[in-house]
C-alpha positions as CSV (number, residue, x, y, z in Angstrom):
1,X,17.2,20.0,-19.2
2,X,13.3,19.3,-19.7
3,X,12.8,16.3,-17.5
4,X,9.5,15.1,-17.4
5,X,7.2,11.8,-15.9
6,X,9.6,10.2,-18.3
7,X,9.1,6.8,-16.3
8,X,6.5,4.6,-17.4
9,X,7.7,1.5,-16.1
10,X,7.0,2.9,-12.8
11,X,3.7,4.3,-14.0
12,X,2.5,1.1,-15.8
13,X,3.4,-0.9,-12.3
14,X,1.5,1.7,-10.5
15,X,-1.4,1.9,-12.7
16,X,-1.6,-2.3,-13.0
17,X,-1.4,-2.3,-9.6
18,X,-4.4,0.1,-8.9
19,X,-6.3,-1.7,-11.6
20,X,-5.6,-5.5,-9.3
21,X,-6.5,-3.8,-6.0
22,X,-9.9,-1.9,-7.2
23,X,-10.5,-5.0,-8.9
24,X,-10.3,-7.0,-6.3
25,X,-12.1,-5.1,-3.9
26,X,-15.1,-5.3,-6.0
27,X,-15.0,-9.0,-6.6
28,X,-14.3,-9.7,-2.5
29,X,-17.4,-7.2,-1.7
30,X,-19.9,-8.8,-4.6
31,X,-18.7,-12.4,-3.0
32,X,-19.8,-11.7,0.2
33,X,-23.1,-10.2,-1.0
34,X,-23.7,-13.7,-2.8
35,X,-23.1,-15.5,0.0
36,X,-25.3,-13.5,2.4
37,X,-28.3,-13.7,-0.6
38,X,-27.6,-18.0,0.0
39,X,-27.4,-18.1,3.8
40,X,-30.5,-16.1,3.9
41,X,-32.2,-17.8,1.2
42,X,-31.6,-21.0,3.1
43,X,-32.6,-19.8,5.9
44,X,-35.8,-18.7,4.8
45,X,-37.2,-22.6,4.2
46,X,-35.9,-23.3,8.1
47,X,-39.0,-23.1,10.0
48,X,-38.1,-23.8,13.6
49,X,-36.3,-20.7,14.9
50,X,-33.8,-22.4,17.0
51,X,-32.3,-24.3,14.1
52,X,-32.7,-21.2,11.5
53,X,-30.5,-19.6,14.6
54,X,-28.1,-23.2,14.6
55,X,-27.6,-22.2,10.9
56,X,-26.8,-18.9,10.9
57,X,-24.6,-19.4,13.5
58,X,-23.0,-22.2,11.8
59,X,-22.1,-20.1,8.7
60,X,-21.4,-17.2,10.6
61,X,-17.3,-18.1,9.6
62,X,-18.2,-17.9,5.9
63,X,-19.3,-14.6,6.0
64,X,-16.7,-13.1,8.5
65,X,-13.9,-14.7,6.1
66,X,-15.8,-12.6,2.9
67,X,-16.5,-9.5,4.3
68,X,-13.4,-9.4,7.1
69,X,-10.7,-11.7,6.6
70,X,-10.5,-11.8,3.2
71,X,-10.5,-7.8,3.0
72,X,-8.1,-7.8,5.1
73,X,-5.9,-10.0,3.4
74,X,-5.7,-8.2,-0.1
75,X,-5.2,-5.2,1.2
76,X,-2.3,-6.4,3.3
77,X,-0.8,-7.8,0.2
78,X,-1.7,-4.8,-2.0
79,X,0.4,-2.6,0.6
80,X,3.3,-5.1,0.5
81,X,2.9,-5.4,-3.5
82,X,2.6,-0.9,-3.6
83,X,5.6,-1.1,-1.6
84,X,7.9,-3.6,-3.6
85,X,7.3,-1.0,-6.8
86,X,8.3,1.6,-4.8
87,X,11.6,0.5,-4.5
88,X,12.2,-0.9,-7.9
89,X,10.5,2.3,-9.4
90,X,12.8,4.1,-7.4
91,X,15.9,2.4,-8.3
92,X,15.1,2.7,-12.0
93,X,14.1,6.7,-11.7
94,X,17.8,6.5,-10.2
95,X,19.0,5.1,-13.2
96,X,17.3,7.0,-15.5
97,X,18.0,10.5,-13.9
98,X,21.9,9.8,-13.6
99,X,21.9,8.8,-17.7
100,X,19.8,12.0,-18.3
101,X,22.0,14.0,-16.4
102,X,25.3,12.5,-16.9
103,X,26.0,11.5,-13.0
104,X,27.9,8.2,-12.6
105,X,26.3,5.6,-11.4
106,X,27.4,4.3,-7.6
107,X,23.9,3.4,-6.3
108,X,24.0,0.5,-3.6
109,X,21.9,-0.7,-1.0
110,X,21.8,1.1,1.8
111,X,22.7,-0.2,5.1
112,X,19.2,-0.2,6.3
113,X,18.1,-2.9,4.0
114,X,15.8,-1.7,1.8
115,X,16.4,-0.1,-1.9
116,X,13.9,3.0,-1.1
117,X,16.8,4.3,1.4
118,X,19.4,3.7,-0.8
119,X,17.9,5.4,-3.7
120,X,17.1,8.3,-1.3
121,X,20.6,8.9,-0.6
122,X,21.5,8.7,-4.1
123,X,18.3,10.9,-5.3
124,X,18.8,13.9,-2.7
125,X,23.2,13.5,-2.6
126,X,24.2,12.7,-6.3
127,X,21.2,14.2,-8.4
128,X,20.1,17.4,-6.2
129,X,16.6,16.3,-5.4
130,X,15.9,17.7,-1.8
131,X,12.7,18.9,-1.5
132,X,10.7,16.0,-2.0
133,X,11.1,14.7,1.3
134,X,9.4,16.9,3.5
135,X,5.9,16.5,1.2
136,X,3.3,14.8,2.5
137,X,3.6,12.3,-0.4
138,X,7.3,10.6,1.3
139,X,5.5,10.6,5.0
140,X,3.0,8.4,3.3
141,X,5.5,6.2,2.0
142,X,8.0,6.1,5.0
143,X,5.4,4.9,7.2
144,X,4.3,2.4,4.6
145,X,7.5,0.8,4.7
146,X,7.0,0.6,8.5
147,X,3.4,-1.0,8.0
148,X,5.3,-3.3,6.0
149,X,7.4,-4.0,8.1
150,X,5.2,-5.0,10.6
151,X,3.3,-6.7,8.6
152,X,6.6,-9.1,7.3
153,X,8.2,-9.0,11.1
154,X,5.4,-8.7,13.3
155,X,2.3,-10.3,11.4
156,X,0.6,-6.8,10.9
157,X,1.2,-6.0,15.0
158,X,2.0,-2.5,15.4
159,X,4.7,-2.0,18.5
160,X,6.4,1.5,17.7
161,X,4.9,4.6,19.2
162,X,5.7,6.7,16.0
163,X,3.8,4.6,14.1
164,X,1.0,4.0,16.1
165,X,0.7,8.1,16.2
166,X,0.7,8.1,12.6
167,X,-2.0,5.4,12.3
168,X,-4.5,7.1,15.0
169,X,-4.5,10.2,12.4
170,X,-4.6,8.9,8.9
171,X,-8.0,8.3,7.3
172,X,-8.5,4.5,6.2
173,X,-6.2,3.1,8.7
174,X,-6.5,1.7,12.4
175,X,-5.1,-0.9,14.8
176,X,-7.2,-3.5,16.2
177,X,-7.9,-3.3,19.9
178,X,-7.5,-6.5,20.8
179,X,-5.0,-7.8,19.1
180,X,-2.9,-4.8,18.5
181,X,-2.6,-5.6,14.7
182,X,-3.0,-2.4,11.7
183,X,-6.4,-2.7,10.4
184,X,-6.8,-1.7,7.1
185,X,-10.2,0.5,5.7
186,X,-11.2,-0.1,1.9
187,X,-10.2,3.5,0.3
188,X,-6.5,3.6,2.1
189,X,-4.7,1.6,-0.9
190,X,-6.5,3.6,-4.1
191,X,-5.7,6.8,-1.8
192,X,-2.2,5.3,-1.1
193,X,-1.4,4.8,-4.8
194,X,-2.4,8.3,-5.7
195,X,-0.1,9.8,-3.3
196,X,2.6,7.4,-4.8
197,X,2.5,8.6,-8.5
198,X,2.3,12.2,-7.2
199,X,5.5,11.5,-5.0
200,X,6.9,10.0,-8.9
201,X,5.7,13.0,-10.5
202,X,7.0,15.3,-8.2
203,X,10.3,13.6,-8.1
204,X,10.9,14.2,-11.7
205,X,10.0,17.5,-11.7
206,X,12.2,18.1,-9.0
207,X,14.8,16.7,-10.9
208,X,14.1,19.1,-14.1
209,X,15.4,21.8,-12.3
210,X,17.9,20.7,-9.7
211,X,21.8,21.0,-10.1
212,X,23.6,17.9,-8.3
């Protein structure tokens, strides 16, 4: 059976999603250059020193909200949004791959809550897709729905160990040393989403050639 990437819902939801977050990004970053270019334009006609200081000082928490809280925010939400596709995307590869391959369909949610587990059950059990989940591509993912988690449960505080491991070696990512919360870099969610379609793609290849 020739099985391919047959799924665009899931790659139009991934591929809107990448164009919201790079799009984003850009108009946080050129915000906060704008609002630097006023502050220091202002400050420019304030001729005593101490007051220029008073001013900068004074709009100090415009900037940090542009070029750190803000940042900081979308991204949060961009992993929360990547990870809300995931499971939908992989509920409906579910769906698609037991029509394709004739498997009847008893997919439920599984007891841990979320539809990703559920569908991992179904994916490796019913339709013979095994591999897939030693790639680097479902580590990614697995400890996204963590960062998620904390991020729902724990307003973005990082308390398990396992995590916290993964974190310290992953490029884009950090935890904040005073208040313990994941700290996200700019190129972690464009990375993130690439290593989510090749999860997809490799899923459905997987698929092509496995006997339930």
């Amino acid at each position: 059976m020739n099985i391919r990437f047959n799924a665009p819902w899931v790659a139009l939801g991934l591929s809107l999603l990448e164009d919201h977050v790079t799009e984003t990004e850009r108009l946080i970053k050129e915000e906060a250059i704008k609002i630097r270019k006023e502050i220091d334009a202002v400050a420019l006609a304030i001729a005593d020193k101490d007051v220029r200081d008073e001013y900068y000082s004074f709009s100090g928490d415009d900037v940090w909200k542009m070029e750190e809280y803000f940042p900081q925010l979308h991204r949060a939400s961009g992993l929360i949004s990547i990870m809300s596709t995931i499971d939908a995307g992989l509920l409906d590869v579910c769906r698609y791959l037991a029509l394709k391959k004739n498997v009847p369909q008893t997919l439920t949610r599984n007891r841990r809550g979320s539809d990703v587990w559920g569908a991992k059950e179904f994916l490796n059990d019913r339709l013979g897709v095994r591999n897939v989940w030693g790639d680097a591509s479902w580590e990614a993912i697995r400890f996204g729905i963590m960062i998620r988690n904390a991020l729902v449960h724990e307003s973005g505080v990082v308390t398990k160990d396992e995590l916290k491991e993964y974190i310290s070696r992953t490029a884009g990512l950090a935890i904040d040393a005073a208040t313990g919360k994941v700290v996200f870099e700019e190129g972690y969610l464009p990375r993130l989403l690439g290593t989510v379609k090749q999860f997809f793609s490799s899923v459905m290849e997987e698929a092509a050639l496995a006997q339930p």
